[in-house]
C-alpha positions in Angstrom: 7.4 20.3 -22.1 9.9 18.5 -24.3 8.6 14.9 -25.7 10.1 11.7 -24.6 11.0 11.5 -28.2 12.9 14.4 -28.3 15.2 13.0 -25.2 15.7 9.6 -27.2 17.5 11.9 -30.0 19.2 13.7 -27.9 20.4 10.5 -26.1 21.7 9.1 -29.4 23.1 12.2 -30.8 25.6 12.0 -27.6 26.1 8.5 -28.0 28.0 9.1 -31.3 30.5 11.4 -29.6 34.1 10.6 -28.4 33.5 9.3 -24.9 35.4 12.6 -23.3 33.3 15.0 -24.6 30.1 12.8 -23.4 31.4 13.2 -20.0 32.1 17.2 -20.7 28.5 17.3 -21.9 27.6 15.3 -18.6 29.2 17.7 -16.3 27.4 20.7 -18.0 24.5 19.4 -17.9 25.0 18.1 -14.2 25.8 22.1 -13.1 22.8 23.4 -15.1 20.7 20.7 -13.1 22.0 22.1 -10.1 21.4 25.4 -10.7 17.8 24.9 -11.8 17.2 23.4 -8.1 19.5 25.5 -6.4 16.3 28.2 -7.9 13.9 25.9 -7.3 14.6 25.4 -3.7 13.5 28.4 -2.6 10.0 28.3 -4.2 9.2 24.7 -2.8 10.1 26.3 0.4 8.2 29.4 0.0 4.8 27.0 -0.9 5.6 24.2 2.2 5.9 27.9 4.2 2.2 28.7 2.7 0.8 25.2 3.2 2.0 25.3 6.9 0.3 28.7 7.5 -2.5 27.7 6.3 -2.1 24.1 7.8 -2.2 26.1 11.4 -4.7 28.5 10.9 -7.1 25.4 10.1 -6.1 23.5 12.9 -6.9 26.6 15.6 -10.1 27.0 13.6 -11.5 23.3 13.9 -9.6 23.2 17.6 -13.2 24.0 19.2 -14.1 20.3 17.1 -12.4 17.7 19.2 -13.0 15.3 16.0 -10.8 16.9 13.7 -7.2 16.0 14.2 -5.0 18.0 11.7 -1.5 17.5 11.9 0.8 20.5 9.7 2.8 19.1 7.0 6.3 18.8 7.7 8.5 21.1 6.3 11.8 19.2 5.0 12.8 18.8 1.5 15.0 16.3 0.1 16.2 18.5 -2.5 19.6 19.2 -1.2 20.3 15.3 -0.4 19.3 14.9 -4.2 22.0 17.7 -5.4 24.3 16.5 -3.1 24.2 12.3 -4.7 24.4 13.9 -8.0 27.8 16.2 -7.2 29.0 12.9 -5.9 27.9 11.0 -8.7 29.6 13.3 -11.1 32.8 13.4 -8.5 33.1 9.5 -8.8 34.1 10.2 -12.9 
């Protein structure tokens, strides 16, 4: 994992440059952003899938406990809505 320290530099380096190839740099950045969620999308689904399964088979097994009221997590994401701001946000340039 990168240090804060090493985002500061970066951050400065790009400060220095002409403000059209900051926003160039932006946009790049922006798409390899969204193509790191578009992959991680799937895997955050596949785990919410597990942790539903096994969510469910708890809740049949402590059914015969009228105690225990387990309710499955639910399975929505908000990583599309987050992709979709950030295309706008990058649009709005």
């Amino acid at each position: 994992m990168k240090e804060l320290q090493s985002y500061v530099k970066e951050i400065e380096i790009q400060a220095k440059k002409p403000l059209e190839e900051q926003l160039n740099d932006v946009k790049i950045a922006g798409a390899k952003l969204l193509q790191i969620i578009d992959n991680l999308i799937p895997l955050v689904d596949n785990v919410v899938e597990a942790l539903e399964r096994e969510s469910n088979n708890k809740e049949k097994e402590d059914k015969r406990d009228w105690t225990n009221n387990i309710n499955p997590p639910i399975k929505e994401t908000k990583w599309t809505q987050l992709q979709n701001n950030y295309v706008m946000m990058l649009l709005m340039y």
